[in-house]
C-alpha positions as CSV (number, residue, x, y, z in Angstrom):
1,X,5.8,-4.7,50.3
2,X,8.2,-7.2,48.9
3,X,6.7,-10.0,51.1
4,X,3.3,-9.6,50.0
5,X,4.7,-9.4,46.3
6,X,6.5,-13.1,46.9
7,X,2.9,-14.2,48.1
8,X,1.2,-12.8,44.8
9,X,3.5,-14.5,42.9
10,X,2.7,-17.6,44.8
11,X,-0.9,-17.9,44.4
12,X,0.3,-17.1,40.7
13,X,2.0,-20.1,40.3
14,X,-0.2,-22.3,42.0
15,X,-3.4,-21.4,40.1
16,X,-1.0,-22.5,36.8
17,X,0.0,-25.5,38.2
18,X,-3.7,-26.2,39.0
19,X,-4.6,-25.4,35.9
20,X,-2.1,-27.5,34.3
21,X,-3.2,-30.2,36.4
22,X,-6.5,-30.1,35.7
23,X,-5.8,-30.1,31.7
24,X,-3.4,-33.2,32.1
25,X,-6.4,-34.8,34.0
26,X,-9.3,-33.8,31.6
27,X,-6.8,-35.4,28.4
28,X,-6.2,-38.5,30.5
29,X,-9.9,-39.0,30.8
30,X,-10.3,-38.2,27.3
31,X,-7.8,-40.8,26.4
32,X,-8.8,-43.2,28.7
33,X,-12.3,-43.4,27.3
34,X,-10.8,-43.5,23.9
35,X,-9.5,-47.0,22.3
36,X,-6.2,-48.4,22.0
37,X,-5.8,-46.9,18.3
38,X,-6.9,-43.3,19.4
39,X,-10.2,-43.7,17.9
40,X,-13.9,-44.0,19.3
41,X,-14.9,-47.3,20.2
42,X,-17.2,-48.5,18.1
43,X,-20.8,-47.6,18.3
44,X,-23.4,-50.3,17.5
45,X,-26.4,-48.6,15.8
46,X,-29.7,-49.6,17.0
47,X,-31.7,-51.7,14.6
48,X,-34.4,-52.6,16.8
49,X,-37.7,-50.4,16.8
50,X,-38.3,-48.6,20.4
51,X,-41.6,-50.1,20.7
52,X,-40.7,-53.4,20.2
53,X,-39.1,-56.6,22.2
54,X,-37.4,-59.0,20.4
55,X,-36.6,-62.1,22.8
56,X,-33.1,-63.6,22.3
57,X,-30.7,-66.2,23.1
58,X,-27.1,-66.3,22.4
59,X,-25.4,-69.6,22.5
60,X,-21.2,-69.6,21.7
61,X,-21.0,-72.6,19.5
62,X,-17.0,-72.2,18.7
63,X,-14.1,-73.2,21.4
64,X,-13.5,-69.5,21.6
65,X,-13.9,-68.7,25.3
66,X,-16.8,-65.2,26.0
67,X,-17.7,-65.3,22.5
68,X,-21.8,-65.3,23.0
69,X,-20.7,-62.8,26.1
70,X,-19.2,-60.4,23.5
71,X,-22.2,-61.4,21.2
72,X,-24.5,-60.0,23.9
73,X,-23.6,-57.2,24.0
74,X,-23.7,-56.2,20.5
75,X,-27.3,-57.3,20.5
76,X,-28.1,-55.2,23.2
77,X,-26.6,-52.5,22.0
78,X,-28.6,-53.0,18.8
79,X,-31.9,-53.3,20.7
80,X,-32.6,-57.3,21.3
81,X,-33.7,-58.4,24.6
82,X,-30.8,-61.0,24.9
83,X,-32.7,-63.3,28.0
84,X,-30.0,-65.9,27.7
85,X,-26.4,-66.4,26.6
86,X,-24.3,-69.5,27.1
87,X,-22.6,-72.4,25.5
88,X,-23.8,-75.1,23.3
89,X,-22.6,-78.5,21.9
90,X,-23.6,-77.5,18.4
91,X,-20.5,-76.4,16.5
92,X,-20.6,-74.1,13.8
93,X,-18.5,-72.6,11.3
94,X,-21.1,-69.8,10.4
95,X,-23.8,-67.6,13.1
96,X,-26.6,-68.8,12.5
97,X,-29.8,-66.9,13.5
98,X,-33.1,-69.2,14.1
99,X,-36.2,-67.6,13.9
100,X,-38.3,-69.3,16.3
101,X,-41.4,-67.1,16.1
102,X,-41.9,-66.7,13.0
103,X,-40.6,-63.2,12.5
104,X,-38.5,-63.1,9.4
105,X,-38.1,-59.0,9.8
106,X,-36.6,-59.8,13.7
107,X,-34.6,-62.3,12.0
108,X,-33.4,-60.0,9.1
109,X,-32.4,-57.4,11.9
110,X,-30.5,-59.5,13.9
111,X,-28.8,-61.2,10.9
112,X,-27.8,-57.5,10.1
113,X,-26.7,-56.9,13.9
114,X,-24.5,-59.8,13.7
115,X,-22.7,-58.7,10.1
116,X,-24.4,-61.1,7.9
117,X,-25.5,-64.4,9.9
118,X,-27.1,-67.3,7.7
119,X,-31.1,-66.8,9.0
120,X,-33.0,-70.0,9.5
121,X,-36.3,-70.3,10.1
122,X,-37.0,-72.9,13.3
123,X,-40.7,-72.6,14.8
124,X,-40.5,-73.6,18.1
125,X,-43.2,-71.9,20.6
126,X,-41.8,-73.9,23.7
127,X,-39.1,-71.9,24.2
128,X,-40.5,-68.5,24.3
129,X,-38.0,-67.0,22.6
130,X,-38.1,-65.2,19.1
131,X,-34.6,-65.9,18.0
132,X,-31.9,-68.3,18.6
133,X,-28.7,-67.1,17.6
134,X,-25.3,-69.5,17.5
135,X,-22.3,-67.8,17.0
136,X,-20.1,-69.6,15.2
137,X,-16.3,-69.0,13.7
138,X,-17.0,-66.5,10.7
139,X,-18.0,-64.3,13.5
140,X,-15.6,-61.6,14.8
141,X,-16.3,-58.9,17.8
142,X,-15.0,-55.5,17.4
143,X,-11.2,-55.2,17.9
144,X,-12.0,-52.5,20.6
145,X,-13.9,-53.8,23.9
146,X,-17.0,-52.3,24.3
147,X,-17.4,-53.3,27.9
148,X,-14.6,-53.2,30.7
């Protein structure tokens, strides 16, 4: 009788310490996904329609190494079809959004993606592209990294 009391409390113990267990692993998840300041990261809300494709190339033109990587992803995240990002020779101190199709509402939208880029308006149907944008300085990425 005592044995099978020793085993009861046995199977009690371990179903806490699984418990435990999986509780500890559930919050480490939780904070894993969480940023380094304990909060969200930050969402970018989608400013582009569902229905529509906005073609869009991001060029970096800082010395800041990823920065039109970074860029990219916002835009995505905000609806743009980024086809391109890369680096350019063009520096600027200011992003810069071109509108090469002649879509100022695209323009305004990504402007408003990018946290007030200067819009210029660039018609240029050879490079199948609606928008050109340069990153430039002014332009900062959330402090949090969105991607891994």
């Amino acid at each position: 009788m005592e044995q099978r009391a020793v085993t009861w409390r046995r199977w009690v113990v371990a179903a806490f310490v699984l418990a435990f267990m999986g509780g500890g692993s559930w919050l480490a998840l939780t904070l894993l996904r969480a940023s380094p300041t304990g909060r969200p990261a930050a969402r970018i809300p989608r400013v582009v329609p569902e229905s529509t494709r906005v073609k869009v190339e991001v060029l970096n033109a800082t010395d800041t190494h990823g920065l039109a990587r970074r860029a990219m992803f916002v835009l995505r995240d905000a609806g743009f079809d980024v086809v391109y990002f890369g680096n350019t020779a063009e520096r600027s101190d200011s992003t810069v959004v071109r509108d090469r199709s002649g879509h100022a509402a695209w323009a305004a939208l990504a402007a408003k993606a990018m946290h007030g880029a200067r819009i210029e308006e660039s018609a240029d149907s050879s490079h199948f592209l609606d928008l050109t944008i340069l990153v430039g300085r002014n332009w900062t990425p959330a402090r949090e990294p969105l991607y891994p």
